[in-house]
C-alpha positions in Angstrom: 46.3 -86.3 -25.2 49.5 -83.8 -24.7 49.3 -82.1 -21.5 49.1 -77.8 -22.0 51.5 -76.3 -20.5 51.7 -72.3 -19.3 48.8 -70.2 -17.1 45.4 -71.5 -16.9 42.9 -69.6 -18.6 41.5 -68.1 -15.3 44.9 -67.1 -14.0 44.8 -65.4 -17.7 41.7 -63.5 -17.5 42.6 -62.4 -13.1 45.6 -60.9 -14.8 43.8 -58.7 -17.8 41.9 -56.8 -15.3 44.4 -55.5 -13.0 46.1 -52.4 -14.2 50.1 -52.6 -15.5 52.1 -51.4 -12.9 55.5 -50.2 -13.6 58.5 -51.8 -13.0 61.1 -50.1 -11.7 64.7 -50.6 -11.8 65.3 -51.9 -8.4 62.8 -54.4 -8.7 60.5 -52.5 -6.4 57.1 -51.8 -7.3 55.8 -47.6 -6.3 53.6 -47.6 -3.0 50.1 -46.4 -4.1 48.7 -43.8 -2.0 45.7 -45.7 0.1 44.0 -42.4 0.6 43.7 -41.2 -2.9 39.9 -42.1 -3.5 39.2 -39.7 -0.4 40.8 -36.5 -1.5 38.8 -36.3 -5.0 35.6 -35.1 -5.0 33.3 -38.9 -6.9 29.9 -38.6 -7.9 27.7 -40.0 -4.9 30.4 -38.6 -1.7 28.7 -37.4 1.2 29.5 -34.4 3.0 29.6 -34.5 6.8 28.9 -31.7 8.7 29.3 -31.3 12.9 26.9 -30.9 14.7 28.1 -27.1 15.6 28.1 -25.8 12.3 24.7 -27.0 11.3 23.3 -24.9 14.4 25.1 -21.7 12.8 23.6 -22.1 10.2 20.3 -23.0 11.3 20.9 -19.5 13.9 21.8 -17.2 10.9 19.1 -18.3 8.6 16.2 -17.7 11.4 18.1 -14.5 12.5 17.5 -13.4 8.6 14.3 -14.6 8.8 13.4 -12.4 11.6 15.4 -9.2 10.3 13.0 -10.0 7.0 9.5 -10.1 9.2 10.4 -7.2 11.1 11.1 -4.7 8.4 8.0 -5.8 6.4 5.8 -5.8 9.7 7.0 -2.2 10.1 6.7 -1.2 6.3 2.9 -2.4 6.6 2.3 -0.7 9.8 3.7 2.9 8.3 1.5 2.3 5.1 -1.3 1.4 7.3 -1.0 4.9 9.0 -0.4 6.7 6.2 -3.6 5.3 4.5 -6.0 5.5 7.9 -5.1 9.5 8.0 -6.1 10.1 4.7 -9.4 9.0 4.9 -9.6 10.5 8.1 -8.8 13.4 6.5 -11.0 13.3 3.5 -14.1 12.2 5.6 -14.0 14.7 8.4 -16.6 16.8 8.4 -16.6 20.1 10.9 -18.8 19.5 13.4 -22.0 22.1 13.8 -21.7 23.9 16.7 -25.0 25.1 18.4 -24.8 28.6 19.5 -26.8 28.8 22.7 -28.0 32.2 23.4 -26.9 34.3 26.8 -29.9 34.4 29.1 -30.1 37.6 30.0 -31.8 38.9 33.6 -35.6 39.7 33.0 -34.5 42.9 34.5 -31.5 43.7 32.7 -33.6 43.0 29.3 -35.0 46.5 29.1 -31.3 47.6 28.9 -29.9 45.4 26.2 -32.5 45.8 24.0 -32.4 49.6 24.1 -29.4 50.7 25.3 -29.5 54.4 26.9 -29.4 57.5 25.1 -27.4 60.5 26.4 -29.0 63.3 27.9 -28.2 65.7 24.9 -30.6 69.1 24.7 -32.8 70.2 22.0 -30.8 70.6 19.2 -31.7 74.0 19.3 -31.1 74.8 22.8 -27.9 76.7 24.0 -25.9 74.9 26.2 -22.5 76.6 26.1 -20.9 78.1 29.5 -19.1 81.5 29.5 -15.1 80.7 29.8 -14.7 77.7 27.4 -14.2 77.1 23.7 -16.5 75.4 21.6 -15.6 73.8 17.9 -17.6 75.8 14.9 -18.4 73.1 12.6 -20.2 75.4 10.3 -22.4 78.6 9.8 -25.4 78.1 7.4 -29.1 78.5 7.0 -31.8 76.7 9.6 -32.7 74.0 7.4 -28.7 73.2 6.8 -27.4 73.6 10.4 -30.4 71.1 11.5 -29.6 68.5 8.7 -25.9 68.8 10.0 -26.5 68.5 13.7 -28.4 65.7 13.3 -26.1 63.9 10.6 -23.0 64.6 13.4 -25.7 63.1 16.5 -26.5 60.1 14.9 -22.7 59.8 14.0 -22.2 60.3 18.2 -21.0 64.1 17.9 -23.3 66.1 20.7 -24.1 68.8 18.6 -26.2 71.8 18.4 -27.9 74.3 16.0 -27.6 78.3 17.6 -28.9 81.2 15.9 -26.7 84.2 15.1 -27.2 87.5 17.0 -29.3 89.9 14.8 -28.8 87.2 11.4 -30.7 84.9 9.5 -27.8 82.4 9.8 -27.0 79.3 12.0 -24.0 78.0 13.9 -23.4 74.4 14.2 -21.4 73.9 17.6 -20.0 70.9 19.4 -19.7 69.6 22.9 -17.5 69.2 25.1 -16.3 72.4 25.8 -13.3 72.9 26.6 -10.2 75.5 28.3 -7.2 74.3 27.3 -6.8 74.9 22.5 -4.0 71.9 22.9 -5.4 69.7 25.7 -6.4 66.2 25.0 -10.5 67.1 25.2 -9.6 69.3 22.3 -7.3 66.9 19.9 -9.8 64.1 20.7 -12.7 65.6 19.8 -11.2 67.7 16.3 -10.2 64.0 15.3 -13.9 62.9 16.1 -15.1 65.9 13.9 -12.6 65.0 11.4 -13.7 61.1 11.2 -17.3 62.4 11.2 -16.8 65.3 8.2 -15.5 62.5 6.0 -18.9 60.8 6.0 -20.9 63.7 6.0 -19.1 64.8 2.8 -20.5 61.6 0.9 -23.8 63.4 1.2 -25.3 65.6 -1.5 -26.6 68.2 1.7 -23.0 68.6 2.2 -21.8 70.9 -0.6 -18.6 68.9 -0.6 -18.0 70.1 3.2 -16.1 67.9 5.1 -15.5 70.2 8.4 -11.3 70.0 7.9 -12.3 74.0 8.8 -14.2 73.5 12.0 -12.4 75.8 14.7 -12.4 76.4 18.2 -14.1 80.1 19.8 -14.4 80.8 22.7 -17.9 82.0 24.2 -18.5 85.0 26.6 -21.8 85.8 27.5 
């Protein structure tokens, strides 16, 4: 049997899988670079990481974590407020108050109950003193100068109703007297007279009087 000659059939298929290299001029073959694989990026690499930069990152994500926690804590805590002084405000209720009354002295009783009246004359009597004006409220008949002397003492005006010399008619007069026309007894008391006359002209007994003409005279006995 002739003998084969040439490559075996192994040396044949060791030679189909490696790659064609090129052949240079000089004979040399290109040096391929042994680090190649390791600066691509391959399906299934692993990164590595030191041990420094994976506590960084650890540190920033728990100090985001806690920035996080801490504005929604305070969020819920301003809500919370917010809510709790509403219905504060929409259940209060003002409390009732119980008035307790002043005791009052058994012997001061008599006096708060009826407070005292002032030692005013009959209201006919004549009380004027020689030397000192009085005001005129008004000259009228009996009945009218009673009606209005009363009306003005209810009212706080001491007041009196005088009968005319030798006349059917009556003068309605007014304490205090006084000396001075433009002292203060006189203003205060014309205002008083004033304040009064508006009242009494509401009253059908008035006539539409409201004593703007009551004037000052002075008596002499």
């Amino acid at each position: 049997m002739p003998k084969k000659t040439g490559p075996a059939l192994y040396e044949l298929m060791g030679k189909g899988n490696q790659p064609n290299r090129p052949i240079h001029s000089g004979g040399e073959q290109p040096e391929l670079d042994e680090n190649l694989s390791h600066n691509v990026i391959s399906p299934g690499q692993s990164f590595r990481f030191s041990i420094g930069s994976i506590g960084v990152c650890i540190a920033v994500v728990i100090a985001l974590v806690a920035i996080a926690y801490t504005m929604g804590f305070n969020r819920g805590q301003s809500v919370a407020r917010e809510d709790y002084g509403t219905r504060l405000l929409e259940g209060f209720e003002e409390p009732e108050i119980d008035v307790v009354p002043t005791k009052v002295p058994p012997q001061l009783q008599e006096e708060v109950k009826t407070p005292p009246k002032p030692q005013w004359g009959p209201v006919e009597s004549d009380p004027r003193q020689s030397g000192r004006y009085y005001f005129t409220l008004m000259q009228t008949t009996e009945a009218g100068a009673l009606q209005l002397a009363g009306f003005c003492r209810e009212k706080g005006l001491e007041t009196y109703a005088i009968s005319g010399h030798n006349t059917r008619s009556y003068r309605v007069i007014a304490l205090p007297g006084f000396i001075d026309r433009n002292g203060a007894i006189a203003v205060s008391l014309r205002t008083q007279i004033e304040a009064i006359g508006r009242q009494w002209a509401q009253l059908k007994a008035s006539g539409g009087s409201n004593l703007q003409d009551a004037y000052p005279s002075l008596y002499t006995e």
